[in-house]
SERO-104906 format. One record per residue (C-alpha): x, y, z. Coordinates in steps of 0.2 Angstrom, whole numbers, plus 2048, in hexadecimal, padded with zeros to 3 digits. Layout:
# residues N
XYZ
...
***
This chain:
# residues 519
968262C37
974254C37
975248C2A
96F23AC33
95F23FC31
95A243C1F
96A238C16
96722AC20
95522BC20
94821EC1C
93D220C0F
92D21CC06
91E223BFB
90C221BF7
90B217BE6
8FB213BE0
8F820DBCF
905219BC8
91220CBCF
90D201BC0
91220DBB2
92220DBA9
924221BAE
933225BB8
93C234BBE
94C23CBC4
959245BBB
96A243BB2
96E234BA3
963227BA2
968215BA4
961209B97
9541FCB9B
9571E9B99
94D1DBB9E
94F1D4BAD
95C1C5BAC
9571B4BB4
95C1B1BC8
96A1A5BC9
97119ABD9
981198BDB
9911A3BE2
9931B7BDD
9991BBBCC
9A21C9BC8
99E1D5BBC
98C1DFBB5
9881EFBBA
97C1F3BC9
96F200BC5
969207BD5
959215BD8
95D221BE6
954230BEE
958241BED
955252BE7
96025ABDA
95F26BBE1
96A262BF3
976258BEA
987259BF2
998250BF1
9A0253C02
9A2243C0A
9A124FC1B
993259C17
980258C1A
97C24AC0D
96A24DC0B
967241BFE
96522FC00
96F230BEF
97E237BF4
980230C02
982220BF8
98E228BED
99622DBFB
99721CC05
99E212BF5
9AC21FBF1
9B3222C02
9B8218C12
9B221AC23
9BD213C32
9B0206C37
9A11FFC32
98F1F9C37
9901E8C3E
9821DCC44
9861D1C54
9931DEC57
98C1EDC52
99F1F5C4A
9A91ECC40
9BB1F0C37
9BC1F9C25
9CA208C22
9D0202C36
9D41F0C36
9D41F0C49
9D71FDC59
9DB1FBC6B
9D7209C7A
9E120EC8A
9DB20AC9B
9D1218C9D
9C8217C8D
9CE227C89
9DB225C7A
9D6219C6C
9E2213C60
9DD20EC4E
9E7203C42
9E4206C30
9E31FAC24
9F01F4C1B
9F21F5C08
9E1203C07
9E7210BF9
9DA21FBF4
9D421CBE2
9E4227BDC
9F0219BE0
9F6225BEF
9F821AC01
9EB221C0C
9F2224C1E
9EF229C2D
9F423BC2A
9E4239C1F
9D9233C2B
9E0242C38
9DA24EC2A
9CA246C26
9C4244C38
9C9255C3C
9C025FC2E
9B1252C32
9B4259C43
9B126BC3E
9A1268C34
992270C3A
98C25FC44
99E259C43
99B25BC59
98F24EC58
998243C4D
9A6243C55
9A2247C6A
9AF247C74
9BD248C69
9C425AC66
9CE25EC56
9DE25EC5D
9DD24EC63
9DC246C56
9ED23FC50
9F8235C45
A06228C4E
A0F221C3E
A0921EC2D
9F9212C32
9F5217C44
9E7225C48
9E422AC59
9D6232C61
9D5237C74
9C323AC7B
9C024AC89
9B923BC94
9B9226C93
9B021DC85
9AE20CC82
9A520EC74
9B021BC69
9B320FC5A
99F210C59
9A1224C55
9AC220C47
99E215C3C
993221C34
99B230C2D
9AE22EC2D
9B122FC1B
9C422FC17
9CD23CC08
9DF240C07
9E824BC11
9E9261C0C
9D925FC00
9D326FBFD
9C0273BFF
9BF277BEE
9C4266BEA
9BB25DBF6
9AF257BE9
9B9250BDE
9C6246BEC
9CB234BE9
9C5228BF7
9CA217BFA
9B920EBF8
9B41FEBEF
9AF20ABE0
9B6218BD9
9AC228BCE
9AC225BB9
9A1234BBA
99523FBC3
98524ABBD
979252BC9
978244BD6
979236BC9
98C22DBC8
99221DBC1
99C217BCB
9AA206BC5
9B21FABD0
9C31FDBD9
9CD1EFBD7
9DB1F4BE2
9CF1F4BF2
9D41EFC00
9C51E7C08
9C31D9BFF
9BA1D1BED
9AC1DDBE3
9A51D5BD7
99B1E2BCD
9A21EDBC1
9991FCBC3
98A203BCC
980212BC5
97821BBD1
966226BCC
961234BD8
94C233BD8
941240BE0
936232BE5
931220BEA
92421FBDC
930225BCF
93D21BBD4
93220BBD6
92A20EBC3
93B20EBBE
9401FDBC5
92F1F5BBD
9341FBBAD
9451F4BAE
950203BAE
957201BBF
95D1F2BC8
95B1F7BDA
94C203BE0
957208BF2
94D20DC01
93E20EBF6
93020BC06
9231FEC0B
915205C02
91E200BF2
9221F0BF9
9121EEBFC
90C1F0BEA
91A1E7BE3
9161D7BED
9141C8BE2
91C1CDBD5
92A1BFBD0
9351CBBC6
9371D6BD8
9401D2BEA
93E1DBBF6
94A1DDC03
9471E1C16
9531EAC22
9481E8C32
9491F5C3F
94F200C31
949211C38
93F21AC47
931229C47
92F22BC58
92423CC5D
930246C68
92624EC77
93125CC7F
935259C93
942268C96
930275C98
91F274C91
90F26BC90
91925BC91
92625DC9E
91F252CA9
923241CA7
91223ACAC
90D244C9C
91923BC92
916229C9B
90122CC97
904230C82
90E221C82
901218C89
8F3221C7E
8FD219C6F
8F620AC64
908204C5F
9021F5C54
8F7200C4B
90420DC47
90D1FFC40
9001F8C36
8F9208C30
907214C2C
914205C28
90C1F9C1D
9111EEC2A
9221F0C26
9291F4C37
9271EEC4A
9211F5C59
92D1FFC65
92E202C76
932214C78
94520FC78
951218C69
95D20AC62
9551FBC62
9601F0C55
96E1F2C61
9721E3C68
9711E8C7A
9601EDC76
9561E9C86
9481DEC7E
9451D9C91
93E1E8C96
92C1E7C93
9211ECC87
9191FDC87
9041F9C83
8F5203C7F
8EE206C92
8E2216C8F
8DA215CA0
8ED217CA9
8F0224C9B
8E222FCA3
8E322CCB3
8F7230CB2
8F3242CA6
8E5246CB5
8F3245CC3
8FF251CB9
8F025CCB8
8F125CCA2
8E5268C9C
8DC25DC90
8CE26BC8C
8E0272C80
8E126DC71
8F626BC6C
8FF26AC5C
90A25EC55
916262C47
91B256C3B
923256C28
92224BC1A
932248C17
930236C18
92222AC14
917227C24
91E236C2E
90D241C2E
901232C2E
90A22CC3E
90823DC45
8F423BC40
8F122BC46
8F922FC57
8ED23DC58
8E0233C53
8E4227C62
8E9231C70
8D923BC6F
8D022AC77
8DA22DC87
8D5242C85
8E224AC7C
8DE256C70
8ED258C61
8ED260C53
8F925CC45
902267C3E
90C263C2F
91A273C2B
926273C1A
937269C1B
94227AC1E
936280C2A
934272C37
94726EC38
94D281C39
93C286C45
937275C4D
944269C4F
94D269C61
93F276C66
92C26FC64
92226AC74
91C25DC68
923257C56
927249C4D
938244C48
943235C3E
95222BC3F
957223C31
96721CC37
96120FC45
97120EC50
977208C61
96E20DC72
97E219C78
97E221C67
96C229C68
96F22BC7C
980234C7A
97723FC68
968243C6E
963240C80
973244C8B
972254C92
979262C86
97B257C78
97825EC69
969257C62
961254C72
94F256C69
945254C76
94E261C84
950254C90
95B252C9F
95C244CAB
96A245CB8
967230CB9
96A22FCA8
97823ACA7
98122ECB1
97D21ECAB
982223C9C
992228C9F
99521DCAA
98F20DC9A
99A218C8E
9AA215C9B
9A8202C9D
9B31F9C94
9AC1E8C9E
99F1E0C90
9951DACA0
9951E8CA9
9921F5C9B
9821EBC97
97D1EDCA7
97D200CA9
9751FFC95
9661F7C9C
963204CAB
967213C9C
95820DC92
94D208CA0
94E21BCA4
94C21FC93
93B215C91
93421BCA2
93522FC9F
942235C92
93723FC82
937232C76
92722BC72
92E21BC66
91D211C5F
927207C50
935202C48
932204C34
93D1F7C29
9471FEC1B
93F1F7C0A
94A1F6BFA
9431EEBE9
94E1E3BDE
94F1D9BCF
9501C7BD0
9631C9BCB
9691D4BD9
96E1CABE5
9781CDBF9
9711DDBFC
9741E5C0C
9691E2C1A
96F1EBC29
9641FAC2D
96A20CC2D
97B20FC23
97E1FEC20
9701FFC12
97C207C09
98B1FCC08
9861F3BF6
99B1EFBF4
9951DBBF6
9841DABE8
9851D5BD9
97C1CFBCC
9761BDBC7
97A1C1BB2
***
């Protein structure tokens, strides 16, 4: 499956009273405790080292920056080592990092990035654009390097010169500089496989050391990008929310990340803990298969959106961490259309609309879900709870991690899935709803929406482009296969002494080279 999914994924955990105990878990060196030092106003201060929690599982550790990062751990790692081309951004969505800037041809075919100036890998080597050809084109030959990179083939990706990389699309897109945010992790040039591990990058840290998913990681002070103020961040893989949050109350961490809203919840009051929202973090929606099936028709679709209690979902299997959706993937872009309105509970349209298809409600059909995160099978509960008010019968059926991605995913009539990367409208339409993409999860294929999309990804007018992104999610919401109820907030824990975390959703989480530490 691609790393989108279970790297960038949102998590939490049931944590009763077992939260208050000093027990914690999770493997390699432990860091020491310390008590908590008092908050402090002022400007950042450099120095101290960040002790952060992370999840993961030590048995799916890896270190290739273009691999299938299943762990929230390594990822990290990952994301403070290396580079990307471009970032996250709010108001603008993609913002400069390795690339300092780029410009497109006419026909929003060729794009042109310039690379920064000055950006060395950790090494004291120069990184250049022959570097970035080589990264992007083993990124581009990774199992789900397609989807990571659509439109651009192998060979045309190129160097012009020592800080200009080139890469032409098979067809116009406006929004290329987008593709190059999430995954796009620069190493130098010729590194062999078996090195890969073990290559400098030219993040804002580089490794001291490294020991089955846990690292200490120490300022690089010939980085490019700008002021880091700590000296170190030690990084400590957890198995679970419950562990990792033990560990932050009994002081031995600095940082529980993406820890979930039931520990929040817990938590709250607590004056020796922050907690720090990313809204509109992640998405759960319940996939309902349109290319054949019990729920190819779209009035089917339409009458289990309606069936749905969205405000419930939230406040039941959120905490009420999260927000209501409307059925729409990418909802903290901003050419999110807020305008188009929103989706209520109607059960009488929901059975009238299920009787016109002809739905067999004497059936009783099965929806399969995981719990790979929090809230993932009690979403899939509640939702059969409530759409057997407008006369659905579901069954949940909840399968084993392996089994539901290798058996399920991309071929259920019904199943639930997650997003923990909460990116643009265009990049969810172009990843999983376009016609033939790859991770099309639902089987769907709408000639309209075909178009608009490639027509929205070949506008380079602002104006114009959010025009044709308006009529792309309008067709989503009216009959696409995704059923979207909420929008869950990413949930991290702190001590009063961390301070500027991240708060962009998705893998802007991650980008802890601005914290530090109020000592």
């Amino acid at each position: 499956m691609d790393l989108t999914r279970r790297r960038l994924m949102g998590a939490g955990g049931g944590l009763g009273a077992a939260l208050l105990l000093a027990a914690c878990g999770g493997g390699g060196d432990a860091m020491p405790a310390r008590s908590l030092p008092p908050a402090a106003p002022g400007e950042p201060r450099r120095g101290g080292t960040l002790r952060v929690g992370a999840l993961g599982r030590a048995g799916a550790v890896t270190r290739d920056p273009h691999g299938t990062q299943a762990n929230e751990s390594d990822y990290l790692i990952i994301s403070l080592l290396y580079d990307t081309l471009t970032v996250p951004a709010g108001r603008t969505t993609t913002a400069p990092r390795l690339a300092t800037g780029w410009e497109h041809s006419g026909d929003l075919k060729t794009w042109r990035f310039t690379l920064a100036e000055g950006a060395r890998f950790h090494d004291g080597s120069p990184v250049t654009a022959q570097d970035v050809v080589f990264s992007l084109r083993r990124l581009r030959a990774t199992p789900a390097g397609t989807s990571r990179l659509p439109g651009i083939q192998a060979a045309n990706i190129t160097a012009d010169g020592a800080r200009t990389v080139v890469l032409v699309s098979d067809y116009a897109n406006a929004e290329l500089p987008l593709l190059t945010r999430l995954t796009t992790f620069v190493i130098p040039k010729d590194t062999p496989d078996e090195a890969i591990g073990t290559a400098p990058g030219s993040g804002p840290f580089r490794l001291d050391w490294y020991r089955a998913g846990n690292a200490r990681l120490v300022r690089n002070d010939g980085w490019y990008g700008g002021t880091v103020h700590l000296d170190a961040i030690e990084v400590r893989i957890f198995e679970s929310p419950q562990a990792m949050a033990n560990a932050l109350l009994a002081g031995q961490i600095d940082l529980a990340s993406n820890v979930g809203a039931v520990a929040a919840r817990t938590v709250r009051g607590r004056p020796d803990v922050r907690t720090v929202r990313r809204p509109d973090d992640m998405a759960m929606p319940i996939v309902m298969r349109t290319a054949d099936g019990p729920f190819a028709d779209a009035r089917v679709r339409r009458a289990l959106r309606l069936a749905v209690d969205r405000e419930a979902m939230v406040r039941q299997v959120l905490s009420g961490y999260g927000s209501v959706a409307n059925d729409i993937m990418g909802t903290g872009d901003p050419a999110y259309a807020r305008d188009i309105p929103q989706r209520a509970r109607d059960l009488a349209t929901a059975r009238r609309l299920l009787q016109e298809a002809g739905f067999d409600t004497s059936r009783t059909y099965e929806l399969y879900t995981t719990e790979d995160i929090a809230g993932l099978a009690e979403s899939a509960t509640l939702f059969a709870t409530q759409v057997r008010e407008a006369g659905v019968d579901i069954k949940v059926v909840r399968q084993e991690s392996g089994t539901f991605w290798d058996k399920t995913w991309l071929k259920g009539d019904l199943y639930t899935t997650y997003w923990g990367t909460n990116d643009s409208v265009i990049f969810f339409a172009g990843k999983t709803m376009v016609s033939g993409s790859g991770q099309n999860e639902a089987g769907w294929k709408d000639a309209g929406f075909d178009a608009a999309y490639r027509q929205a990804i070949g506008t380079a007018d602002a104006g114009a482009r959010g025009r044709l992104l308006r009529r792309l999610q309008e067709i989503e919401h009216e009959r696409s296969g995704y059923l979207l109820w909420g929008m869950a907030d990413g949930i991290d824990l702190a001590t009063s002494a961390v301070r500027d975390l991240p708060t962009l959703p998705g893998y802007g989480r991650v980008r802890l080279e601005r914290a530090w530490l109020a000592v």
